[in-house]
N, C-alpha and C positions, 0 to 999 in steps of 0.2 A: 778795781780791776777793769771797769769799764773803758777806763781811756788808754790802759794798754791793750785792751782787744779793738779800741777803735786803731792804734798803732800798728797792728800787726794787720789787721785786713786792708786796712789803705796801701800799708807797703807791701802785701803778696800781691796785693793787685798789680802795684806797680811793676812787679815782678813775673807777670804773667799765670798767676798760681788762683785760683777762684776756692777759698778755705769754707768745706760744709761746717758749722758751727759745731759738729762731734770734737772734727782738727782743731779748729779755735779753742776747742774748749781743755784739750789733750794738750795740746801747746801751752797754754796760759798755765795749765795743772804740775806740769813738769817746770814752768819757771817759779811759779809760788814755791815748789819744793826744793830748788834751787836757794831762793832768797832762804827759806828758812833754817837750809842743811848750811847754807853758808859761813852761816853766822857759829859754827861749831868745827866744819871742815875745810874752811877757806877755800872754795869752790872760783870765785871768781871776786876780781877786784870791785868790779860795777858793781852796784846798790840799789840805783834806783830801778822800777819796773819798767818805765819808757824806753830806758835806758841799755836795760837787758832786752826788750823786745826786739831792738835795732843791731846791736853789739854782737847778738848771743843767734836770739829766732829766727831773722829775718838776714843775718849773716848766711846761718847755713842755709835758708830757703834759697838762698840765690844760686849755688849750687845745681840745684834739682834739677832746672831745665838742661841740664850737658850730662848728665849720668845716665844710667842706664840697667835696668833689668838685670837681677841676677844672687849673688850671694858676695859679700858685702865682708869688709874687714875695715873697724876706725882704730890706726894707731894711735896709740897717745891720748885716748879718748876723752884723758881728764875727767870733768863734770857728766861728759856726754855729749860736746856738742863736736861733729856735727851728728853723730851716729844716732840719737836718741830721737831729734828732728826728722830726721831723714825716716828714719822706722815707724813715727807716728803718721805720714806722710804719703808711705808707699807697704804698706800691711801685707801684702803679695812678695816682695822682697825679705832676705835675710840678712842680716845684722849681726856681725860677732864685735864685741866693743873691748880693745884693749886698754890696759896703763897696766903701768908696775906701782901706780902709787892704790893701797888696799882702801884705803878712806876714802878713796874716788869710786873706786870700782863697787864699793860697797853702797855708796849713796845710786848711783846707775843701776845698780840689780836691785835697789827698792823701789825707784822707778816705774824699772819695765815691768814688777812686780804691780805695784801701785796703779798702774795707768794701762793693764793687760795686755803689755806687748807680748803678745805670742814670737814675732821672729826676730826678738834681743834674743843674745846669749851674751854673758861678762864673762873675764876670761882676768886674772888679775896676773903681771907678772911681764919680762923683758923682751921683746919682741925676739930678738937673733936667741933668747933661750926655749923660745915654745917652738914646739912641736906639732902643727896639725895635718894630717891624711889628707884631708879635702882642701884643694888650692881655691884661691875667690877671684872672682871673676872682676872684682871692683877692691883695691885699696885704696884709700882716704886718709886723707891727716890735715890737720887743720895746725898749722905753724908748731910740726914735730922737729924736726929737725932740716938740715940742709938737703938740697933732692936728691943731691949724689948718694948720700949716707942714707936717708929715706927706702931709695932705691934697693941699695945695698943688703940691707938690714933685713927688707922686707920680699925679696925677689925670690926665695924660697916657697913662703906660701902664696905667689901669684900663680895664676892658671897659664896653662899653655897661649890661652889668645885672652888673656886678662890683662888690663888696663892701671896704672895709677892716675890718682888723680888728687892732686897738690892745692890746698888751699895756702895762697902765697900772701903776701905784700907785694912789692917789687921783685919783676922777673930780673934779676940780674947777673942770671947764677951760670952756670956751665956746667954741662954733663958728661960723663964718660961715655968714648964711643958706642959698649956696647947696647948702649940705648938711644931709643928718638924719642922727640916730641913731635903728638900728633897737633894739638892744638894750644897756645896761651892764651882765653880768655878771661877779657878784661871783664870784672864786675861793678855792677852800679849797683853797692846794697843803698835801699832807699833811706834819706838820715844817716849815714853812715859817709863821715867829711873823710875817705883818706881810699888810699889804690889800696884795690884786693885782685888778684888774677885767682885763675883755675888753671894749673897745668895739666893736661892729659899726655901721658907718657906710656911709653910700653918698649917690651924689649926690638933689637933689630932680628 
């Protein structure tokens, strides 16, 4: 495990992020239980540890620096990423982690179980079919869906002055007027050979 902790602190560096060896240690914990939930839940294609550290941890760290304060909703959450990073990261923030698929959400709630994230909560089940009272000040998705539909699906539980924010590929999409984008930035995950942006969106 030593040389994917030497992988992850070289590239949060690069990334402007200085990891107390708690986070390192929370990080590296949550991907060992990754690789080994994998191999039963098919959690993710990567295999190897360097591999997932770059692909997976150091993905969503790149993120962090453009987000912000508040209470938090990851659509599509799958495995957990980015929701699970981002919670071990920012313990003062809240985190509600969706999917509809139950063998994800299940391996995520052992997790935050496992790793004592006090501000997860898993939620198993279709986005446009839940229901929650408290809007979030921050949605995320990490290649859920198109941003229109993204939008769409999710614009019921966003807050009055709450934000999305799109883990992309290529920005090359078009939106429906009654939304802006406030910023697309470009991400350099370090070891990571391919274009990733952040759109930050919200309503007009």
């Amino acid at each position: 495990m030593e040389s994917e902790r030497k992988v992850l602190v070289a590239g949060a560096r690069q990334l402007g992020l200085d990891l107390t060896p708690d986070v390192q240690s929370k990080l590296l914990e949550y991907m060992a239980l990754m690789q080994k939930w994998n191999k039963v839940y098919n959690l993710t294609a990567i295999r190897s540890g360097p591999e997932m550290v770059t692909h997976h941890l150091l993905d969503s760290l790149a993120v962090l620096p453009h987000l912000w304060a508040g209470r938090w909703l990851d659509v599509g959450c799958g495995g957990g990423l980015p929701g699970i990073v981002l919670a071990i990261m920012q313990p003062d923030w809240d985190f509600t982690l969706l999917d509809s698929n139950s063998k994800k959400t299940g391996f995520v709630q052992q997790v935050a179980i496992q790793l004592g994230l006090k501000n997860v909560r898993v939620h198993t089940g279709r986005v446009e079919e839940w229901k929650e009272e408290t809007r979030f000040d921050g949605i995320i998705s990490r290649a859920f869906t198109e941003l229109a539909n993204f939008f769409r699906l999710t614009e019921g539980l966003l807050a009055t002055e709450g934000r999305w924010a799109a883990m992309k590929g290529k920005m090359e999409e078009e939106i429906p007027s009654q939304y802006r984008i406030d910023h697309i930035i470009t991400l350099h995950v370090p070891g990571l050979d391919a274009s990733r942006s952040l759109v930050i969106a919200g309503r007009k």
